[in-house]
LOLO-317508 format. One record per residue: residue in three letters; x, y, z of N, C-alpha, C in turn. Coordinates in Angstrom, 1 decimal, padded with zeros to 4 digits. Atoms other than C-alpha are relative to their C-alpha. Example, Ala and Ser with C-alpha at 12.3 -4.5 7.8 and 13.67 -1.06 7.14 Angstrom:
SITE type nxx nyy nzz caxx cayy cazz cxx cyy czz
SITE ALA 000.9 -001.2 000.0 012.3 -004.5 007.8 000.9 001.2 000.0
SITE SER -000.9 -001.1 000.0 013.7 -001.1 007.1 -000.8 001.1 000.8
***
This chain:
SITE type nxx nyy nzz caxx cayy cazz cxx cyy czz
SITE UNK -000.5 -001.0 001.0 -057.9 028.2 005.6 -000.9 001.3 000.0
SITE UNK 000.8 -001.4 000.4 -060.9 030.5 005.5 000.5 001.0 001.5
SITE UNK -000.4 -001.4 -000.9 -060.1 032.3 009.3 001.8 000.7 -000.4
SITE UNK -001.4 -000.8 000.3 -056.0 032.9 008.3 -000.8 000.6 -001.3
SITE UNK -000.2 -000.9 001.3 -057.4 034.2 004.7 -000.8 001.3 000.3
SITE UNK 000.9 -001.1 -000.8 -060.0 036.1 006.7 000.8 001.2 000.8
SITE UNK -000.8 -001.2 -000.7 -057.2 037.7 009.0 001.2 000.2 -000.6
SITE UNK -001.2 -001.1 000.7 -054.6 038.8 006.7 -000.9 001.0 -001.2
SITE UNK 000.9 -000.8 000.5 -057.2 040.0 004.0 -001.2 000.7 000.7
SITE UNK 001.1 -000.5 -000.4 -060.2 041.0 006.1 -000.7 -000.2 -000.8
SITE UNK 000.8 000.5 000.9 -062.3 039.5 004.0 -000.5 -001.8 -000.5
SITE UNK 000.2 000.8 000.2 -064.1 036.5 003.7 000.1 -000.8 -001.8
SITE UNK -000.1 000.7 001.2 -063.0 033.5 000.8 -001.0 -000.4 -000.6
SITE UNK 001.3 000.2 001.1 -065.1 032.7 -002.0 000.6 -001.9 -000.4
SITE UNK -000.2 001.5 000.5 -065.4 028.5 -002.6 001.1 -000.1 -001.4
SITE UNK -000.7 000.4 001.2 -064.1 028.6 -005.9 001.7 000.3 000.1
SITE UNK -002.0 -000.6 -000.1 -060.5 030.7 -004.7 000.3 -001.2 000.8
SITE UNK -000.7 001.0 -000.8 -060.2 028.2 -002.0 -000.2 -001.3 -000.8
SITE UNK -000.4 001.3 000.3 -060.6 025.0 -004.1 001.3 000.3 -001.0
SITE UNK -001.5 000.0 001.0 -058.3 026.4 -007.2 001.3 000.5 001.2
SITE UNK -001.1 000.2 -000.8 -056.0 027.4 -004.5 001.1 -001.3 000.5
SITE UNK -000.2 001.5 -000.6 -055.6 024.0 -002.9 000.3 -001.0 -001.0
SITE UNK -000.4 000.7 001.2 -055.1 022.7 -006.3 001.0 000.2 -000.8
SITE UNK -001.5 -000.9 000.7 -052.4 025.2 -007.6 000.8 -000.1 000.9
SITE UNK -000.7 000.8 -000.6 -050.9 024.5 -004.4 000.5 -001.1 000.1
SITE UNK -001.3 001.0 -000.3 -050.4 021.4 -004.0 000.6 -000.7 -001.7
SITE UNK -000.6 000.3 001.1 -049.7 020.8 -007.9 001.7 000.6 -000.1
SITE UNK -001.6 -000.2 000.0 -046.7 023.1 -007.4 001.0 -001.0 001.2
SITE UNK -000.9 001.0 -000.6 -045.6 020.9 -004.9 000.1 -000.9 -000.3
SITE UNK -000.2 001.8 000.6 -045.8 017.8 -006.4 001.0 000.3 -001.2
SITE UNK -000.8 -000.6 000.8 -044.2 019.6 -009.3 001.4 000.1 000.0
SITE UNK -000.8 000.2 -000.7 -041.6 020.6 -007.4 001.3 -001.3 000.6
SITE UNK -000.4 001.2 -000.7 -040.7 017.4 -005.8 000.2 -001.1 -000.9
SITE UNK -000.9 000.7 001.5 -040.6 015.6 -009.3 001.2 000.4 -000.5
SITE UNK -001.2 -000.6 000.7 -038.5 018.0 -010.3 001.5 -000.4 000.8
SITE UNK -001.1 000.0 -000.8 -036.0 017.6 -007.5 000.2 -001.7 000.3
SITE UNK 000.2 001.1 000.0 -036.5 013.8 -007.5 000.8 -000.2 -001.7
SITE UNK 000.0 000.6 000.6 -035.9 013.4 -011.0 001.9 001.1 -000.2
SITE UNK -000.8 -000.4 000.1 -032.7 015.9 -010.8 001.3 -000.4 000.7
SITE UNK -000.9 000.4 -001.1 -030.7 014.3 -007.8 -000.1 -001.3 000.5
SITE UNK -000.1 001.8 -000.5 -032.0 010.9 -007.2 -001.2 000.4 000.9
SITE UNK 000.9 -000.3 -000.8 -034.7 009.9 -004.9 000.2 -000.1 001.5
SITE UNK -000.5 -000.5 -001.3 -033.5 009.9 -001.5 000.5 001.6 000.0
SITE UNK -000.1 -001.5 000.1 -031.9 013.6 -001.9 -000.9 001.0 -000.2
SITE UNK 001.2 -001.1 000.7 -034.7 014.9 -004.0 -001.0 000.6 001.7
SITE UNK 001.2 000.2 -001.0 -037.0 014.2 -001.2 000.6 001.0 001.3
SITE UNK -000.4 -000.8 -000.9 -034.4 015.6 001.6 000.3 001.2 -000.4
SITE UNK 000.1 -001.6 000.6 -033.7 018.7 -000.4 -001.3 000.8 000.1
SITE UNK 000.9 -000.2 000.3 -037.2 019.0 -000.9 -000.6 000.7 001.4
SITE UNK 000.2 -000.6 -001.5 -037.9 019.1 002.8 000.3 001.3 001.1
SITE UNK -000.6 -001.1 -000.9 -035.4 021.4 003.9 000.1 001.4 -000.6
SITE UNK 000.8 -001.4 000.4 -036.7 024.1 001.3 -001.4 000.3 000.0
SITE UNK 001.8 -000.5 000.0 -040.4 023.5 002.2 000.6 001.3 001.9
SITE UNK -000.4 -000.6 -001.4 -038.8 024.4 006.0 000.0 001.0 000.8
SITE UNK -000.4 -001.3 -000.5 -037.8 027.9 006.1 -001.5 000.5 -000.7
SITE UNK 001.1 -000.3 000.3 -041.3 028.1 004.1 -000.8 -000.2 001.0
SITE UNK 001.3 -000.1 -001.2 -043.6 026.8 006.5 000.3 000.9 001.3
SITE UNK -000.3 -000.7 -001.0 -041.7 028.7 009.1 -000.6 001.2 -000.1
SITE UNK -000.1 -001.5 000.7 -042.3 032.1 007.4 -001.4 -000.1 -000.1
SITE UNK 001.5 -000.1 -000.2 -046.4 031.1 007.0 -000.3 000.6 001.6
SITE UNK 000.9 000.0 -001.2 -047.0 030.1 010.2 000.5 001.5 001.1
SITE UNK -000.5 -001.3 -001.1 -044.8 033.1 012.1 -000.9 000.9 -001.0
SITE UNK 000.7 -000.8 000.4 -046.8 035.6 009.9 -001.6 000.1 -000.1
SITE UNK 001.1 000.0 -000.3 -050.0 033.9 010.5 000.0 000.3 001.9
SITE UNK 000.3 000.1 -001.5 -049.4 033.8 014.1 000.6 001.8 000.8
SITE UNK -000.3 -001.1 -000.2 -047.8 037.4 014.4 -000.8 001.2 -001.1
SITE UNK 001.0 -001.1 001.0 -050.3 039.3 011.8 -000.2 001.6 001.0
SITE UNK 000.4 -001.4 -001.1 -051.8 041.5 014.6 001.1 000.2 000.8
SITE UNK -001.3 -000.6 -001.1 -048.6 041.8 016.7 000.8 000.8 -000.8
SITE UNK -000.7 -001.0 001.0 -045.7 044.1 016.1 000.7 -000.9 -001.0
SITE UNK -000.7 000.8 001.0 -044.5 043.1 012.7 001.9 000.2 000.2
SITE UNK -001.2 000.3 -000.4 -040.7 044.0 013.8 000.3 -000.8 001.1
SITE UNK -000.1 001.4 -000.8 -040.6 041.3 016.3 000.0 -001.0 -001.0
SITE UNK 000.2 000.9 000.5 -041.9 039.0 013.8 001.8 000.4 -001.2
SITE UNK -001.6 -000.3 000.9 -038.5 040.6 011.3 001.2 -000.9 000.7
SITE UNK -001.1 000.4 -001.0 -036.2 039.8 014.1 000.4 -001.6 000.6
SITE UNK -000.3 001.6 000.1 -037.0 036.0 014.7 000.1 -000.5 -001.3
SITE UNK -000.4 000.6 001.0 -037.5 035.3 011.4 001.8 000.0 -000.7
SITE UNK -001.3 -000.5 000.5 -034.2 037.0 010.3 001.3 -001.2 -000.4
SITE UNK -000.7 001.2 000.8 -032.2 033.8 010.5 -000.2 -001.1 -000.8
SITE UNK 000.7 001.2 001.5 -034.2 031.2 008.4 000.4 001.0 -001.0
SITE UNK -000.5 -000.4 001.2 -033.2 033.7 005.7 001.1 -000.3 -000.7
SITE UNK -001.4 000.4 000.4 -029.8 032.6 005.9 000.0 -001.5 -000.4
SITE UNK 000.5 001.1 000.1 -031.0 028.9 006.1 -000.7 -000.3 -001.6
SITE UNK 000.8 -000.3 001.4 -033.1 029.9 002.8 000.8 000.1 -001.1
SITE UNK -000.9 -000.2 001.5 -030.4 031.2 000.9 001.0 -001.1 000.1
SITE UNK -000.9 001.3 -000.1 -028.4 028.2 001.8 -000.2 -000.7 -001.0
SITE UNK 000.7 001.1 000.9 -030.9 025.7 -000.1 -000.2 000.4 -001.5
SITE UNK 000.5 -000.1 001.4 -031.7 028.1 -002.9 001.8 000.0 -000.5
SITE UNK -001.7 000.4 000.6 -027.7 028.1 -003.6 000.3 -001.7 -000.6
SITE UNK -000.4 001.4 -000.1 -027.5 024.5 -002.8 -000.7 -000.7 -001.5
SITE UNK 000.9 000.8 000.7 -030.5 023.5 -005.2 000.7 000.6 -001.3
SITE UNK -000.6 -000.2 001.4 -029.1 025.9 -008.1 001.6 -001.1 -000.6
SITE UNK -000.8 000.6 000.4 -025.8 024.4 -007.5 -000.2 -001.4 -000.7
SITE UNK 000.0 001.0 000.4 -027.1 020.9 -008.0 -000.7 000.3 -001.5
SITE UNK 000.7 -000.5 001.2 -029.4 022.3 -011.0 000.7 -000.1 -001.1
SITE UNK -000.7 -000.2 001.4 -026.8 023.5 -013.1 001.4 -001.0 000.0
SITE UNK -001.0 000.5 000.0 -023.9 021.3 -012.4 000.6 000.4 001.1
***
């Protein structure tokens, strides 16, 4: 964690950001994954769960791994996980509200 927070900020992490980090993280995810567990059942929860972390981790790691490159290349692959994205956030409100 410390060289990616190193090359998108230029600036070295301080212990205390990276532990509350790592704790606010993964609380929201656990969070999360109750929440969608206890809204759809536990098999769905879980696969819902997965296929909205998806277009997330995609979207890290292309922006960790295209930082220094040209950032319109990185626009251009990403561009369709957006659609994939707004799929889930529909799909999950749908199931949300009825």
């Amino acid at each position: 964690m410390d060289k990616h927070y190193k090359a998108v900020f230029q600036k070295n992490i301080s212990r205390v950001f990276k532990n509350l980090s790592k704790f606010t993280g993964s609380l929201l995810l656990i969070i999360s994954l109750i929440f969608l567990i206890k809204s759809i059942g536990i098999s769905l929860g879980i696969t819902y769960w997965i296929g909205i972390l998806t277009p997330a981790i995609i979207f890290i790691a292309l922006i960790l791994t295209y930082k220094t490159k040209n950032v319109y290349s990185f626009i251009y692959i990403f561009a369709p996980s957006l659609f994939y994205f707004k799929f889930f956030i529909k799909l999950f409100f749908k199931i949300l509200c009825g």
